[in-house]
ZAMARGU-4260 file (C-alpha; in steps of 0.2 Angstrom, whole numbers, plus 5000, padded with zeros to 4 digits):
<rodrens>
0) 5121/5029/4921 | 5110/5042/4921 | 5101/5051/4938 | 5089/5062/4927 | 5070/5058/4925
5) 5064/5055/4908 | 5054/5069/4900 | 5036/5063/4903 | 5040/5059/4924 | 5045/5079/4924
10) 5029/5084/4916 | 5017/5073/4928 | 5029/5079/4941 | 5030/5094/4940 | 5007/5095/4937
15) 5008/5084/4953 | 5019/5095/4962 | 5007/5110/4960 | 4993/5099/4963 | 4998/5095/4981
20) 5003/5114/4985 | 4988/5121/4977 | 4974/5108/4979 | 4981/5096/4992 | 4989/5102/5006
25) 4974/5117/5009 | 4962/5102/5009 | 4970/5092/5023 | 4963/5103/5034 | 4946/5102/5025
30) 4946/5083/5024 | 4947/5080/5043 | 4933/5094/5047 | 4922/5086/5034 | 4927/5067/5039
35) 4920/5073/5056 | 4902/5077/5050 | 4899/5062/5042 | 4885/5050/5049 | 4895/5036/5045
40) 4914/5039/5046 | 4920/5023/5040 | 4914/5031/5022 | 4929/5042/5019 | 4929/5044/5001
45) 4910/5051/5003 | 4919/5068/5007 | 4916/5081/4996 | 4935/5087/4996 | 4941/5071/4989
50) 4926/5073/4976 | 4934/5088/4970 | 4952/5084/4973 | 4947/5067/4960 | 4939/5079/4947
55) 4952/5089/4948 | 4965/5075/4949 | 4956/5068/4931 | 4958/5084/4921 | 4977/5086/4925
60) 4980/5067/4919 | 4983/5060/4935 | 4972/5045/4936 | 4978/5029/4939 | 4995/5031/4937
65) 4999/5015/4946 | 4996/5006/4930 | 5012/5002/4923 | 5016/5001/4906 | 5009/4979/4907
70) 4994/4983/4917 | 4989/4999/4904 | 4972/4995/4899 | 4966/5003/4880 | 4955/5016/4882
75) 4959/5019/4899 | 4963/5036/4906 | 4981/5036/4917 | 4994/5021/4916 | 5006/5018/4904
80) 5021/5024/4914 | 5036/5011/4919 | 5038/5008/4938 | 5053/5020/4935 | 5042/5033/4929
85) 5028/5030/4945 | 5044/5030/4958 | 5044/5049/4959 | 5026/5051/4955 | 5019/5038/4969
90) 5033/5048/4982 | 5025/5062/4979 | 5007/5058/4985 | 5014/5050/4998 | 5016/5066/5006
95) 5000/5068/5010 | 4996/5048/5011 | 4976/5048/5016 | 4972/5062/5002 | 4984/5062/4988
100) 4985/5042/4981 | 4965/5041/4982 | 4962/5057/4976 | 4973/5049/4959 | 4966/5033/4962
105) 4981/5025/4967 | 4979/5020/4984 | 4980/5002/4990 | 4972/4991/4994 | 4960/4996/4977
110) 4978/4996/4967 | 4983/4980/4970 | 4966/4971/4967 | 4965/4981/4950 | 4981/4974/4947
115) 4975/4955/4951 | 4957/4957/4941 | 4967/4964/4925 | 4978/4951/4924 | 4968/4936/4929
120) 4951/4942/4930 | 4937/4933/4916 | 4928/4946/4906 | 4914/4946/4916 | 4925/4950/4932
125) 4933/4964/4924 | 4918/4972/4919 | 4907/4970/4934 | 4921/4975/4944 | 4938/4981/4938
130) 4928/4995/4925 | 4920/5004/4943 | 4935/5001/4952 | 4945/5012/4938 | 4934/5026/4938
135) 4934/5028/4959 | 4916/5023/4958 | 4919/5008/4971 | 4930/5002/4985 | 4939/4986/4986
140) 4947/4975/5002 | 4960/4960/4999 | 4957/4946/5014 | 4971/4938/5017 | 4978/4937/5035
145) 4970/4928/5047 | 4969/4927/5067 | 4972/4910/5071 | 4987/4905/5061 | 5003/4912/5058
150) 4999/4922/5041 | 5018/4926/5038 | 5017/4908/5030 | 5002/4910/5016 | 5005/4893/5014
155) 4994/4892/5034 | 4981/4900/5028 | 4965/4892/5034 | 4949/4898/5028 | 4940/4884/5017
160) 4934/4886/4998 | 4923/4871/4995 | 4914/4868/4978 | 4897/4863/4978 | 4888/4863/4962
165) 4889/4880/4953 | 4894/4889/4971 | 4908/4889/4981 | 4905/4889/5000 | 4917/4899/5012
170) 4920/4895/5029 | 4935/4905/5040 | 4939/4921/5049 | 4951/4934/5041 | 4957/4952/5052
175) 4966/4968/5047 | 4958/4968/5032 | 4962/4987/5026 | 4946/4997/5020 | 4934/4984/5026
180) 4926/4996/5038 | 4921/5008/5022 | 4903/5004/5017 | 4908/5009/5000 | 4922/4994/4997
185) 4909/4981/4990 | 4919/4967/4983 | 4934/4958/4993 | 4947/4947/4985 | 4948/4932/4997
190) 4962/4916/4998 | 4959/4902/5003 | 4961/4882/5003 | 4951/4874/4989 | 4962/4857/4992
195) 4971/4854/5010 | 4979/4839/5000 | 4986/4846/4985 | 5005/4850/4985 | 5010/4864/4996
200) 5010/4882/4985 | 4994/4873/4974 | 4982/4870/4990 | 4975/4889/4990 | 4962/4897/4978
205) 4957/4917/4976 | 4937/4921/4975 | 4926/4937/4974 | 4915/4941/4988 | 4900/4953/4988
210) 4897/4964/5003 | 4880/4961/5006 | 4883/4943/5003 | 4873/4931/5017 | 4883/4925/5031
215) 4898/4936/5028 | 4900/4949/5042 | 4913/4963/5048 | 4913/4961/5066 | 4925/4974/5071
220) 4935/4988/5066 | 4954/4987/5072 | 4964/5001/5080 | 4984/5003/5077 | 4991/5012/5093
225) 4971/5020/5097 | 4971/5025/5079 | 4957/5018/5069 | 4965/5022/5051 | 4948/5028/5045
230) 4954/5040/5034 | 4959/5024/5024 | 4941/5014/5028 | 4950/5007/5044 | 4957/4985/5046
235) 4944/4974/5051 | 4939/4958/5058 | 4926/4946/5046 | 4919/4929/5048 | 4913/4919/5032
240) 4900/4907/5039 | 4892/4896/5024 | 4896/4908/5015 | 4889/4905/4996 | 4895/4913/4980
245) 4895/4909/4961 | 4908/4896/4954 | 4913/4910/4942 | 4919/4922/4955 | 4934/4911/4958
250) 4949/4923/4952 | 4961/4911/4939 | 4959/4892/4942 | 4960/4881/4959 | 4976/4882/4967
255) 4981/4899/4959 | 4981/4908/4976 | 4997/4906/4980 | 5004/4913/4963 | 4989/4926/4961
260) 4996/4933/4980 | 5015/4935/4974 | 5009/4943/4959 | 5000/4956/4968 | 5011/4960/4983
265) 5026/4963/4970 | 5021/4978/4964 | 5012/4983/4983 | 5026/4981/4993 | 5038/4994/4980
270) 5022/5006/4980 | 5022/5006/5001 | 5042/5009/5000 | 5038/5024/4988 | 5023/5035/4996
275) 5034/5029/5013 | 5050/5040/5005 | 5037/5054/5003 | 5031/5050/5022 | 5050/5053/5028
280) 5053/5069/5017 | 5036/5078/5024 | 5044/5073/5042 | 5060/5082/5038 | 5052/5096/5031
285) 5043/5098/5048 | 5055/5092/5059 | 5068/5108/5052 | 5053/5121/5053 | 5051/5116/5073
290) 5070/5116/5074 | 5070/5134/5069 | 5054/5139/5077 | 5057/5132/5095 | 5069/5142/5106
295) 5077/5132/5121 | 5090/5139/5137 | 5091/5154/5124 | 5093/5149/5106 | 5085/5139/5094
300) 5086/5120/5094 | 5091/5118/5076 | 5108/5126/5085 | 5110/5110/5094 | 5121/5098/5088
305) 5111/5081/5092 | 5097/5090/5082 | 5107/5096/5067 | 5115/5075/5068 | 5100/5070/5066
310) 5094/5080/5053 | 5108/5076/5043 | 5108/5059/5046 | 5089/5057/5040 | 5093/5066/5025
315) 5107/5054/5022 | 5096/5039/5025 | 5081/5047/5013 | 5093/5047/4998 | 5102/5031/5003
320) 5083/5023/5002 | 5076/5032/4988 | 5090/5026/4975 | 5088/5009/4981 | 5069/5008/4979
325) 5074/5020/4960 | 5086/5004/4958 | 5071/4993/4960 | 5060/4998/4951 | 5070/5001/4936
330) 5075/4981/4937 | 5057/4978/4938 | 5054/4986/4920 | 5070/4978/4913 | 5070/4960/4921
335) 5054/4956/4928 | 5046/4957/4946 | 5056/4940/4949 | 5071/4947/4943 | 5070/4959/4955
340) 5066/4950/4969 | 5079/4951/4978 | 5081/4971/4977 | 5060/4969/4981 | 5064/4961/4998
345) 5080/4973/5003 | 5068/4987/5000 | 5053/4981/5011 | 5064/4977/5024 | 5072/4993/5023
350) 5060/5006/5019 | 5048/5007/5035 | 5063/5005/5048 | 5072/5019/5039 | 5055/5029/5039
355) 5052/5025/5058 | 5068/5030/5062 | 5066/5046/5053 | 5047/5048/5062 | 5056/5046/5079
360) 5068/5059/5076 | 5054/5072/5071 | 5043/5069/5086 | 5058/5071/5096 | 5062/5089/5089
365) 5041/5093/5091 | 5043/5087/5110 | 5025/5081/5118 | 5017/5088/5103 | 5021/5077/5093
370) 5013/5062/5103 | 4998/5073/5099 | 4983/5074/5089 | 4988/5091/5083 | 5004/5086/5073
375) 5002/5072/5059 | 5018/5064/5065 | 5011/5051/5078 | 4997/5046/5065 | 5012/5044/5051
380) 5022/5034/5063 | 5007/5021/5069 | 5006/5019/5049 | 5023/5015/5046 | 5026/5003/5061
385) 5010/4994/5051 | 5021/4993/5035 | 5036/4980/5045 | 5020/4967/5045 | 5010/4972/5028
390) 5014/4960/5015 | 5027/4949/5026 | 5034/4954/5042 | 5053/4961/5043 | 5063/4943/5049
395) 5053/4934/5034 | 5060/4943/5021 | 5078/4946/5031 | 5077/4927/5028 | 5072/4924/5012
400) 5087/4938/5007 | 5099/4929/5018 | 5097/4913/5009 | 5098/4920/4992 | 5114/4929/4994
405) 5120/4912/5003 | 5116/4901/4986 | 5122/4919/4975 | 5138/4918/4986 | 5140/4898/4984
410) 5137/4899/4966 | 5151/4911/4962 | 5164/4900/4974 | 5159/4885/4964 | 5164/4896/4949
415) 5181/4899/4952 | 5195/4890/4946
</rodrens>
């Protein structure tokens, strides 16, 4: 068994590394101020900081590294790297979530869509929108949930994809729609039912919607604990009224939906789980400063026990999570996204309750402050709670594990003698 990363993961570490201290970490500042000026502040890659952090990001090689060694197209800067090799890599950036991953190119939801046009996009598709998504030149958004139905079934999902002719109609509401808000995210990738009556997993379809396409509208942005999340083109609220688009912007063949969605939230749910280890170590790193820094009835707080217990116990709990999701993603490159599935689920279920936990225990040590606008902590902790719904909510996937390891367990009593 061997703990060591491979020599290539230490280089783009170790570039990545000095990246974030020299480029990354003085622009958060920056980013915010800038954000602030903007005429529309939904349009938060427009920033000139992340323009530069991205050319930057480009001629250090760190460019799309979220293209695993399957997904690698030729020619294509970036990529190439096994899920083992990204792990380290993706933690990393997520130290500095709302700069870092789109400064590489590696944030979500444009990752994931990438990942769904490359493998079961036409020509045409890929061209016209998978080529300006891998330069950055382009946004993306992936509609899936919806308001009126319980969307941790995506088997519910409502919203109807009706042939007519050489067009598809749409019809159907969708909300918390991550970077819809963003003027600059011009295509979305959207499920829905092309035949009620098929069988159950074959009744839902995946098409490509244009922005400025007539009778779709964004009616709203959403707010997580009164943050709006614009620093990542916010969630949204959309209606698809008549909604008309091409027959050849359907994404696979009819009924693919439901296969097309597993397929993409593999790989999305082990990336969350990675930047979200990068959210837990930043929140040590300053939960230990403001231990040292703050005095309290004479000494400093990091002399108190219940504070020392819990930074000991966060640090236990980071390493106990991050060889889990390192476990993970080394079975994805050896046996496959559904070979891995179970070790896909322990990990979404574990990651963003281990990380909120962690959260809690730094705004504790930061007192008021860390409610505040003036720490990132309170921002970090409305984004993680998101993460215990995004790509199925906690009890879904406690299920699902439950019943594996029920058959697992049957199976090996059946085998004994």
């Amino acid at each position: 068994m061997e703990f060591q990363f491979d020599a290539r993961t230490e280089e783009l570490r170790a570039s990545l590394l000095e990246f974030m201290d020299q480029h990354v970490y003085p622009a958060e500042r920056v980013f915010h101020e800038q954000l602030a000026e903007l005429k529309d502040p939904w349009a938060w890659d427009s920033v000139p900081v992340l323009q530069e952090l991205r050319t930057e990001a480009r001629r250090r090689g760190l460019w799309n590294l979220f293209l695993v060694d399957r997904h690698s197209l030729p020619g294509e800067e970036g990529g190439g790297l096994t899920n083992l090799q990204y792990a380290p890599l993706a933690e990393i950036s997520g130290r500095s979530l709302h700069l870092a991953p789109p400064a590489m190119n590696c944030a979500a939801p444009d990752t994931g869509n990438m990942e769904v046009l490359h493998m079961f996009g036409t020509p045409e598709q890929k061209e016209r929108w998978l080529e300006p998504l891998l330069k950055g030149e382009i946004r993306s958004a992936f509609a899936m949930t919806e308001p009126n139905v319980a969307s941790s079934d995506a088997t519910n999902i409502g919203t109807s994809i009706v042939r007519d002719g050489d067009s598809y109609v749409i019809n159907g509401s969708k909300w918390w729609i991550t970077g819809a808000m963003n003027p600059n995210a011009e295509i979305f990738v959207v499920m829905g039912k092309t035949d009620p009556d098929a069988e159950r997993h074959r009744r839902q379809s995946m098409i490509l919607v244009e922005r400025d396409t007539p009778g779709f509208e964004i009616l709203r942005g959403m707010e997580v604990f009164g943050y709006d999340d614009r620093e990542h083109g916010g969630h949204a609220e959309l209606t698809f009224t008549d909604v008309r688009v091409p027959a050849a912007n359907l994404i696979g063949g009819e009924g693919d939906g439901f296969a097309i969605a597993q397929a993409r939230l593999g790989p999305g749910r082990i990336h969350h789980c990675m930047r979200s280890i990068g959210i837990a170590e930043r929140a040590v790193e300053l939960m230990c400063a403001r231990a040292d820094e703050r005095v309290a009835f004479g000494r400093p707080i990091a002399d108190q026990g219940v504070i020392r217990d819990w930074i000991a116990e966060s640090r236990i709990r980071i390493e106990q999570l991050r060889l889990l999701v390192l476990k993970t993603a080394w079975l994805m490159d050896t046996v496959g996204n559904k070979g891995a599935h179970a070790e896909i689920q322990a990990i979404k279920i574990a990651t963003p309750s281990t990380v909120q936990w962690i959260l809690d225990k730094a705004i504790q040590v930061h007192g008021a402050g860390g409610l505040s606008q003036d720490f990132m902590l309170a921002n970090m902790y409305a984004h993680i709670r998101t993460l215990r719904f995004a790509d199925g909510p906690d009890e879904v996937h406690r299920n699902a594990l439950a019943k594996s390891e029920l058959r697992q367990q049957a199976k090996a009593r059946a085998a004994r003698p």
